[in-house]
C-alpha positions in Angstrom: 0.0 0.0 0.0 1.4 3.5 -0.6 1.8 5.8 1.8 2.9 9.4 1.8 2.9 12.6 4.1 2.3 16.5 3.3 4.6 19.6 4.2 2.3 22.3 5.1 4.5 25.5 5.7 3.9 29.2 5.0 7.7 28.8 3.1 7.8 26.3 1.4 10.9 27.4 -1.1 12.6 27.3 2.3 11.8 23.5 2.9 13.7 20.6 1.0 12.8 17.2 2.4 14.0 13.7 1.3 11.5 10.7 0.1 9.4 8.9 3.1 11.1 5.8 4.3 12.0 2.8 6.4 15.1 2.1 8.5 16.5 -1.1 8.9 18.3 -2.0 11.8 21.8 -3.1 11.0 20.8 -7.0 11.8 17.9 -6.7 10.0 15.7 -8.7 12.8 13.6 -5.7 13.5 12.1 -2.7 11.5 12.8 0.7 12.6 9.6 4.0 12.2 8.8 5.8 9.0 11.7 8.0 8.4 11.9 11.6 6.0 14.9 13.8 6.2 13.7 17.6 6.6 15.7 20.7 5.9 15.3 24.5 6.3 17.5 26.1 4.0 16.6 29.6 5.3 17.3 28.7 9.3 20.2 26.1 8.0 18.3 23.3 10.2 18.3 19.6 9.1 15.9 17.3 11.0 15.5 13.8 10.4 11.5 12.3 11.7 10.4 9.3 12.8 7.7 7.2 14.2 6.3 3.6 14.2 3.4 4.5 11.8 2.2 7.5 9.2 -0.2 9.3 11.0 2.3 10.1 13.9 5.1 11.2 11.6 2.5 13.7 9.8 1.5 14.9 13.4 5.5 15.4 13.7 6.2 16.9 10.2 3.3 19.2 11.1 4.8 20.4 14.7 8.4 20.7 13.4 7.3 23.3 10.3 5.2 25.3 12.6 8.0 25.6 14.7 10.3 26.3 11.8 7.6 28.6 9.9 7.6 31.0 13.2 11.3 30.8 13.0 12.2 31.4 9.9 9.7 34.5 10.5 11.4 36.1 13.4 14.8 35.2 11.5 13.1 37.4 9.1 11.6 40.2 11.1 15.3 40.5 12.5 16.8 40.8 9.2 14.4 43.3 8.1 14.5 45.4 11.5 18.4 45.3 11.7 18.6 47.4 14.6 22.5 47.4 15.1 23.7 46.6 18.3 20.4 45.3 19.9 20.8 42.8 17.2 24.3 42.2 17.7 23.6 42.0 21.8 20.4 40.0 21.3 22.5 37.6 19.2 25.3 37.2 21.4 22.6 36.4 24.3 20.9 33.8 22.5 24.4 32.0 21.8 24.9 31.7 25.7 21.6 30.9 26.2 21.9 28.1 23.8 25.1 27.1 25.0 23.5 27.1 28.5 21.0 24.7 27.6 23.2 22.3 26.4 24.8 22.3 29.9 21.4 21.4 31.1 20.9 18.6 28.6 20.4 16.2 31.8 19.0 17.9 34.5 16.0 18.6 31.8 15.0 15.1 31.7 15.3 14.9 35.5 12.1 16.6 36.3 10.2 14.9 33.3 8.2 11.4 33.0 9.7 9.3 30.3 7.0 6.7 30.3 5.3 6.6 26.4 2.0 8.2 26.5 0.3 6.1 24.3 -2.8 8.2 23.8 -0.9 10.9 22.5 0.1 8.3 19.9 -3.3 8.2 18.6 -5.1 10.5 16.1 -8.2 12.4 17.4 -9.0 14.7 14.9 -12.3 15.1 12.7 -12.9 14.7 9.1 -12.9 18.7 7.8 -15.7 17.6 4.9 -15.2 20.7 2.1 -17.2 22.9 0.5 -18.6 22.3 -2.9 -16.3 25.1 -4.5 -18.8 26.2 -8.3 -20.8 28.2 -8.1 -24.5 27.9 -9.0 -25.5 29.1 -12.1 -26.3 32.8 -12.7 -29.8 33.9 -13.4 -30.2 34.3 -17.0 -30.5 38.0 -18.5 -33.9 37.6 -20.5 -35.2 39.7 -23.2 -37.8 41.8 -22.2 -41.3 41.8 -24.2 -42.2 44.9 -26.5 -44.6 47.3 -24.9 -47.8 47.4 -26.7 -48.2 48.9 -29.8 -49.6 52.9 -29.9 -51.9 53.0 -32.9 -52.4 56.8 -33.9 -55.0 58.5 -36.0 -53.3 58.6 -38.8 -52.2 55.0 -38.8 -55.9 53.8 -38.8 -56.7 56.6 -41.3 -54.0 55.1 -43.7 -55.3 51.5 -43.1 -51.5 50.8 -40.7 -53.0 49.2 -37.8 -53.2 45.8 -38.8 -49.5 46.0 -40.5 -47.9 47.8 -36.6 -50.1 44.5 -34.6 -48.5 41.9 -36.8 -44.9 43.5 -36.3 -45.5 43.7 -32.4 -46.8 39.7 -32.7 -43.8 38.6 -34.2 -41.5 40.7 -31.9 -43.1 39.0 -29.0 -43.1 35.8 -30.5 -39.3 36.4 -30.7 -38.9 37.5 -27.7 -40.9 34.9 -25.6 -38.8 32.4 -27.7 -35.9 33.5 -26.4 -36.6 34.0 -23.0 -38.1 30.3 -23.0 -34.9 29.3 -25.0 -32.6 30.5 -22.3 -34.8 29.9 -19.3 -34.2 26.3 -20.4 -30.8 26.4 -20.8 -30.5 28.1 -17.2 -33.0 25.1 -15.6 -30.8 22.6 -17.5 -27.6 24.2 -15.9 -28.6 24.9 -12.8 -29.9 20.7 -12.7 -26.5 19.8 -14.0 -25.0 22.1 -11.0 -27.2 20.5 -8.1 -25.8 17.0 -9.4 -22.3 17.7 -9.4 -23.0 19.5 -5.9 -24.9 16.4 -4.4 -22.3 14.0 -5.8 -19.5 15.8 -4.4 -21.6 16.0 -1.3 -21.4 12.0 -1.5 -18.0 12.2 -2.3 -17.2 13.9 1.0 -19.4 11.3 2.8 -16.8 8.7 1.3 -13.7 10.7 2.2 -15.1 10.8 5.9 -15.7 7.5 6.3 -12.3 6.5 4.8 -10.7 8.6 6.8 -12.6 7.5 10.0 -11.6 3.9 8.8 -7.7 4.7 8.2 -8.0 6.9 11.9 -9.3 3.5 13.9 -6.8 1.8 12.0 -4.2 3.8 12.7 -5.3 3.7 16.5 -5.7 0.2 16.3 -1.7 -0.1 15.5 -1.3 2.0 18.5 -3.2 -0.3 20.4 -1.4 -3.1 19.2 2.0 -2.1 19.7 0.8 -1.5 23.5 -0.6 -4.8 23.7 3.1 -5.9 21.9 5.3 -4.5 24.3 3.3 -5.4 27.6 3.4 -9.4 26.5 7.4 -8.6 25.9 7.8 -9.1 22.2 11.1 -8.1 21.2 10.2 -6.3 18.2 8.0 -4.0 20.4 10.4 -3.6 23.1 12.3 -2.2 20.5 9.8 0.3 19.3 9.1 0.9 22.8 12.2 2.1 22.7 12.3 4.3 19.8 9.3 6.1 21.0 10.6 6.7 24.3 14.2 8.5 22.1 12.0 10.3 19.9 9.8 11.8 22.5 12.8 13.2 24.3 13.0 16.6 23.8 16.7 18.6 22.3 17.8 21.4 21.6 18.0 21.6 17.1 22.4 20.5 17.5 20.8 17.1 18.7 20.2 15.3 15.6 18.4 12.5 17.4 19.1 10.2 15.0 19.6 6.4 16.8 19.6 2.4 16.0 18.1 -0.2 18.5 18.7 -3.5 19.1 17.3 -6.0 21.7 18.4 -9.4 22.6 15.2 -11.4 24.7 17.9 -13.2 26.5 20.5 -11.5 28.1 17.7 -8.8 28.2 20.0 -6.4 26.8 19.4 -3.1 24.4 21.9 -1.7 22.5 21.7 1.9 21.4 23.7 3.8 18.5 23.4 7.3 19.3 23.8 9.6 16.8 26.3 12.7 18.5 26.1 16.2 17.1 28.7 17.5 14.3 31.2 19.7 17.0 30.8 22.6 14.5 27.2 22.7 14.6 27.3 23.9 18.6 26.7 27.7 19.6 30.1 29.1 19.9 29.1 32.7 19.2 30.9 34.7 22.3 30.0 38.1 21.8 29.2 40.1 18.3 29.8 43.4 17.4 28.4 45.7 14.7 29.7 47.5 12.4 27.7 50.7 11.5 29.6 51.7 8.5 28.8 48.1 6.7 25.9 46.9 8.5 27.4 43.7 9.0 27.7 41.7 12.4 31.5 40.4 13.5 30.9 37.7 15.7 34.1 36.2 18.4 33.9 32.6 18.9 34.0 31.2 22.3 37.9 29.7 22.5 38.7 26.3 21.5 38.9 24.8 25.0 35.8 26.1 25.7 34.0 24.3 22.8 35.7 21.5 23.4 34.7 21.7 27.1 31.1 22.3 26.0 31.1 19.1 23.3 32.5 16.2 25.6 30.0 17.7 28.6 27.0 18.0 26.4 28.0 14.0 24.8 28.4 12.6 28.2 25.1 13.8 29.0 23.4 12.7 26.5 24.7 9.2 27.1 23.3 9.0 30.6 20.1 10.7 29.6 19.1 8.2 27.2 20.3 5.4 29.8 18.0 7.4 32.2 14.9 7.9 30.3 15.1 4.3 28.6 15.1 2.8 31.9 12.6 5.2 33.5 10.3 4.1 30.5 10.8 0.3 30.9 8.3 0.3 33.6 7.3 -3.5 33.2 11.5 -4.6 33.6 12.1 -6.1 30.5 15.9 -4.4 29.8 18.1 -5.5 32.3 21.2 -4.1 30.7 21.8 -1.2 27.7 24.5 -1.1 25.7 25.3 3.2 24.6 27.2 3.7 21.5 27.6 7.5 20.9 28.3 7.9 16.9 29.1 10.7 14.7 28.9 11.0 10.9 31.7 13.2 9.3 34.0 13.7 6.3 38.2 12.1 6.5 39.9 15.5 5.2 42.1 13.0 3.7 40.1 11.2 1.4 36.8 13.2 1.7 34.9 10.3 2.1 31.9 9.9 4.8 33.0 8.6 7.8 30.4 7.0 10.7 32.9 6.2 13.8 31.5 5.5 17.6 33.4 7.9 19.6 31.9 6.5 22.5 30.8 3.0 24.3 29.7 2.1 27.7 27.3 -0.9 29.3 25.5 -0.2 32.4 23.2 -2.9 33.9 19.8 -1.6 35.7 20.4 -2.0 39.4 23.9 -0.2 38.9 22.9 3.1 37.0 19.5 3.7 39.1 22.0 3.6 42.2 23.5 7.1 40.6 22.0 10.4 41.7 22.1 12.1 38.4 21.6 15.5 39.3 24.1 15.3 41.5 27.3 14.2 39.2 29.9 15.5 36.6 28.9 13.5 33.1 32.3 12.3 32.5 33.2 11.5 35.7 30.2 9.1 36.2 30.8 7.8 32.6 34.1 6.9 33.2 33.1 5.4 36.9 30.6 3.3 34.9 34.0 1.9 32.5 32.4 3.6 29.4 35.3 3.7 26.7 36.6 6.8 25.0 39.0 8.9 23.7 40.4 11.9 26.1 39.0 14.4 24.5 35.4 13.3 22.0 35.6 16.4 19.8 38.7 15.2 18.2 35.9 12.1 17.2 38.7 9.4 17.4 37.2 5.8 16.8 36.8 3.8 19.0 36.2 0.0 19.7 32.7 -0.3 20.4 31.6 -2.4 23.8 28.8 -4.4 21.2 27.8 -3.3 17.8 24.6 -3.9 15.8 24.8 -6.8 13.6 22.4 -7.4 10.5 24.3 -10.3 9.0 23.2 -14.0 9.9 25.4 -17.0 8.9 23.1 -18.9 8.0 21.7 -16.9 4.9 23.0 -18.6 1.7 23.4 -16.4 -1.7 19.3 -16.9 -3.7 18.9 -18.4 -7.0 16.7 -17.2 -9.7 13.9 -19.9 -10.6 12.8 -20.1 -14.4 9.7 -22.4 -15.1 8.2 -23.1 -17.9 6.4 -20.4 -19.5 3.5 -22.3 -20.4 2.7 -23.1 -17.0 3.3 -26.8 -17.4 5.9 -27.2 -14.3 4.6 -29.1 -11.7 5.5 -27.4 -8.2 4.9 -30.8 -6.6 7.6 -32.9 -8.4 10.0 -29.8 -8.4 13.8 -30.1 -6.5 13.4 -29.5 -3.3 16.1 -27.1 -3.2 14.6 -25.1 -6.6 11.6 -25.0 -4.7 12.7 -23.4 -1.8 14.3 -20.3 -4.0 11.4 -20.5 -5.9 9.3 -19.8 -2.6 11.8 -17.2 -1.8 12.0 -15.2 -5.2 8.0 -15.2 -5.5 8.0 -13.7 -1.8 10.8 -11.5 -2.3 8.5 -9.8 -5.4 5.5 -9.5 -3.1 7.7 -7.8 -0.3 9.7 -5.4 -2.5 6.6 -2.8 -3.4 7.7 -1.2 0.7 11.2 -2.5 0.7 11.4 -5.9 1.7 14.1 -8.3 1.3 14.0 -12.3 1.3 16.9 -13.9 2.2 17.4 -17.6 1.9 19.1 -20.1 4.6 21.2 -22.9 4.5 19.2 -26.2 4.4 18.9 -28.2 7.5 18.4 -31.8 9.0 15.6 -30.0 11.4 13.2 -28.5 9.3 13.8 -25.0 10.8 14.1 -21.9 8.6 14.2 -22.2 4.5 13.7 -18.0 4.1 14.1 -15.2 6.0 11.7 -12.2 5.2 12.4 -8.4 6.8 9.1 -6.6 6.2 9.7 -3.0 6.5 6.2 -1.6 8.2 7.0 -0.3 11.6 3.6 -2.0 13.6 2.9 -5.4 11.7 5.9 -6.3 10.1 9.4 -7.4 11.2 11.3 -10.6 10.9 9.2 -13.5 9.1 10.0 -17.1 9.1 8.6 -18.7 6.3 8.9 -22.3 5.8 8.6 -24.4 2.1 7.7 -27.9 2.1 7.2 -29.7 -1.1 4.4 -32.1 0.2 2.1 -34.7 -2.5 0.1 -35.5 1.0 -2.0 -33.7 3.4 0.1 -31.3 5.8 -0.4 -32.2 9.5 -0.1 -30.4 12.7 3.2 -31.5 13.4 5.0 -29.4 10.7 2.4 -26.3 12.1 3.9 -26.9 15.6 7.8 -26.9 14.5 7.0 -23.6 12.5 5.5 -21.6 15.3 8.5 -22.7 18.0 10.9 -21.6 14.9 9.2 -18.3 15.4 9.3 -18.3 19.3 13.1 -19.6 18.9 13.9 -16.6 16.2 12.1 -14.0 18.0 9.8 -13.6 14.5 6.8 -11.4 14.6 5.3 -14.1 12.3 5.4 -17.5 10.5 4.9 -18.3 7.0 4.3 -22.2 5.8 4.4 -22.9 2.5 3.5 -26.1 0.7 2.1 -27.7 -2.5 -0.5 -29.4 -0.9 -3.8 -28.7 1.3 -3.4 -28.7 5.5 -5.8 -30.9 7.4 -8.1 -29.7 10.4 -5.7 -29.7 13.4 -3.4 -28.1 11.3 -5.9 -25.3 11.0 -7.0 -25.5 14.4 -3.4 -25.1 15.6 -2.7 -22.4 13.9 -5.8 -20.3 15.0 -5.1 -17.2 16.9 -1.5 -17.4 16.5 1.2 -15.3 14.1 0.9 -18.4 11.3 -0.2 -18.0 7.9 -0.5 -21.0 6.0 -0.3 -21.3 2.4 -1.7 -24.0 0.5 -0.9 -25.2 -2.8 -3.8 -23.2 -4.4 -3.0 -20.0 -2.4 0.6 -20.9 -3.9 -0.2 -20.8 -7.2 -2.7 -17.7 -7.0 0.4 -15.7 -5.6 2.5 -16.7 -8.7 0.2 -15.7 -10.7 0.0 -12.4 -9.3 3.1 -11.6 -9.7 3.6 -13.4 -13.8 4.7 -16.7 -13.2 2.2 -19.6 -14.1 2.7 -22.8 -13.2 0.4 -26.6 -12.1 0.4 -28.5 -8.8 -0.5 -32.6 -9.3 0.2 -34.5 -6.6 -0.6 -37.9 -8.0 2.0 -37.2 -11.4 4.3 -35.9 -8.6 3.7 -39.1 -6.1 4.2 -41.3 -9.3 7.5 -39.4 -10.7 9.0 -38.9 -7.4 8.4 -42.6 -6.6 6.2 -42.3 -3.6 2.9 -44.5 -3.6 1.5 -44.4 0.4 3.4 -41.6 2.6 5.2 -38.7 1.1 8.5 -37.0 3.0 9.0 -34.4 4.3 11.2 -32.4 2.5 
């Protein structure tokens, strides 16, 4: 399904925005929100926005270029006013304010619940039906009827009364024929106009209830991830998480940017914080202007001092977002997080990006919640706690990171591509079992890559455990996918239903897929009721090929007869 948002803003040459998408995590056993990168080229601001669904990231979009729009109008008001040294002295004041709230970066969260408010997730607004924008017809401008005719003496005398009647008739006539002509046209019109207005009036009907529909839905999500996370799936623990991050309010040098990972059971979540660019910090000092140009001379604060100001305001950072994660977790699931502070910049040497952590450091639960936070000096406590780091972080040396994110899985084998026989002749059922299993994995791998799925397939196995590995992109319902492909010519019991869904439980999968080329009996379907399974039958099998161009036959008993089996087939 396609999704897209809208940037409403009063300046909108100001705003450049990249394309809405989703963000892997770097294992690729979880999916991370909707993501859009957003940038004011006016104010010089860059803001990437997430959430777990649409709806929240257009409430988001929608704050941020409010915010922005009364921004950029001040920024203007001030260039437009440029009142000299006022300007200068208010400019110099808001640097140290700035600069002061970074200092603060810590003590701010102190005072403020971290726990996700999950109604503020949800969407409460009203369908805003619109009005039907033509106009109704104008009244026609009619001819108007010739007076009567003024017969005088002399006309009767001369015998011109009859002849001055027939002229006036047949002005009348033309005029009455006209009026009727366009009194028609104007009825005809004004018939046309009420239809159009009563089917747009329909049309709005639609639009509310759709809109009421995707709103519930949208809620529902919300609901669901709530339900998720108090059960302890991993997949919502982790977007627990992100919610909790992207509540947390920064000041704009923040770029809030972060990748989570949990593991179910050590109970541990690792964090890759994204740390602000050094040069993107307040280091105006004072600034001074210059009446003869009109220009503003800024002094920069020295370099001590903004290096003083970077490794405070990334120390605290890393125990805020250990503070407000934990403070969040009210039902205990994390036990332990992981805090890798990252920055994004350029080698002057080769001019090539460069993402390095600068900064790594575990802390279990009991340990950190013993620390009175607004009592300590950042560094101090994160070197008490044995995080790892260079001396100084805004020289952004690299450094060994405590645990890393990790996409890659051993077990995933390079795919094949599958090419049957375009006159659908190829029997499914009497395929190789190994063809088959890339065949399950290319036709899923074209019904996952319309939002950015991948398929990945795994190295066979004497247990029956995973064949595929799918990564569904959508924030709430999709995540990590097991899917399972068994080349049966006999009736799929509940067995191969119960190995699936503990493959699932084992994986930490938000869902199960079973594929086969033949039919599932009763407990099978009973089993699988109410749980994350989807089974696919043969016919389902084929229907999905065909969807996406490929045609091909399932019969068992050709397949039972060429693959030598008469009584029980194997599983494969």
């Amino acid at each position: 399904m396609s999704v897209s948002v809208f940037f409403r803003t009063r300046f909108g040459k100001q705003i450049v925005h990249g394309p809405l998408q989703v963000k892997w995590s770097a294992r690729g056993d979880r999916i991370l929100p909707y993501y859009v990168d957003v940038r004011h080229l006016g104010l010089n601001l860059h803001k990437e926005l997430s959430a777990p669904e649409v709806e929240i990231l257009q409430n988001k979009i929608d704050t941020l270029l409010a915010s922005w729009d009364t921004k950029f109008e001040a920024a203007q008001q001030k260039q437009d006013l440029q009142k000299g040294r006022e300007l200068a002295e208010e400019t110099a004041i808001d640097a140290e304010a700035a600069r002061e709230e970074l200092r603060n970066v810590l003590m701010h969260t102190l005072g403020i619940n971290d726990e996700v408010d999950w109604d503020s997730l949800k969407s409460r607004e009203s369908y805003i039906r619109q009005p039907f924008g033509e106009r109704a017809p104008a009244a026609p401008q009619l001819v108007p009827l010739p007076d009567s005719p003024k017969i005088g003496f002399f006309d009767k005398l001369f015998g011109k009364s009859r002849q001055i009647q027939e002229r006036h008739n047949q002005a009348t006539q033309v005029a009455v024929e006209s009026r009727t002509r366009r009194q028609k046209e104007h009825a005809a019109a004004l018939e046309s106009w009420q239809m159009r207005k009563q089917q747009w009036k329909q049309h709005q009907e639609l639009e509310a209830v759709a809109f009421d529909k995707r709103q519930a839905a949208a809620n529902a999500l919300v609901d669901d991830l709530r339900n998720r996370w108090r059960v302890g799936e991993p997949e919502a623990i982790v977007e627990h998480a992100a919610l909790v991050l992207d509540s947390s309010s920064y000041n704009e040098v923040v770029p809030r940017n972060h990748d989570l990972s949990f593991d179910p059971e050590s109970k541990t979540l690792l964090v890759e914080f994204e740390l602000p660019d050094p040069e993107a910090l307040p280091l105006t000092k004072s600034v001074r202007f210059v009446a003869k140009t009109g220009e503003l001379k800024e002094s920069k604060i020295s370099q001590k001092e903004a290096r003083d100001l970077y490794d405070d305001l990334c120390y605290q950072i890393c125990l805020r977002t250990i503070h407000e994660l934990f403070e969040a977790d009210t039902l205990g699931y994390i036990s332990t997080i992981v805090f890798n502070g990252v920055t994004d910049t350029v080698n002057k040497a080769t001019g090539q990006n460069v993402r390095s952590v600068i900064m790594s450091v575990m802390v279990d639960r009991p340990t950190f919640e013993a620390i009175e936070l607004s009592r300590v000096d950042p560094k101090t406590c994160f070197k008490t706690l044995k995080g790892v780091s260079a001396s100084s972080l805004a020289g952004l040396a690299p450094i060994p990171p405590i645990m890393s994110i990790s996409k890659e899985d051993r077990r995933f084998i390079d795919s094949q591509d599958v090419s049957l026989d375009d006159a659908g002749t190829t029997n499914l059922a009497a395929m190789n079992w190994e063809e088959f299993e890339h065949l399950v994995r290319q036709i899923f791998e074209r019904e996952f890559a319309s939002r950015g799925g991948e398929v990945k397939v795994t190295q066979s196995s004497s247990d029956g455990g995973v064949d595929a590995v799918a990564f569904d992109p959508d924030p709430i319902s999709g995540g990590k996918i097991v899917i399972q492909a068994k080349r049966y010519t006999k009736t799929v019991g509940v067995s191969a239903v119960r190995d699936l869904y503990g493959t699932v439980m084992n994986e930490g999968a938000s869902k199960g897929i079973l594929v086969t080329t033949a039919d599932f009996g009763p407990d099978a379907h009973k089993f699988a009721s109410g749980k994350p399974i989807t089974l696919m039958s043969g016919a389902n099998l084929l229907f999905l090929l065909e969807k996406h161009g490929t045609r091909a036959k399932i019969d068992l008993e050709s397949a039972r007869k060429e693959l030598g089996l008469s009584i029980k087939a194997p599983r494969i």
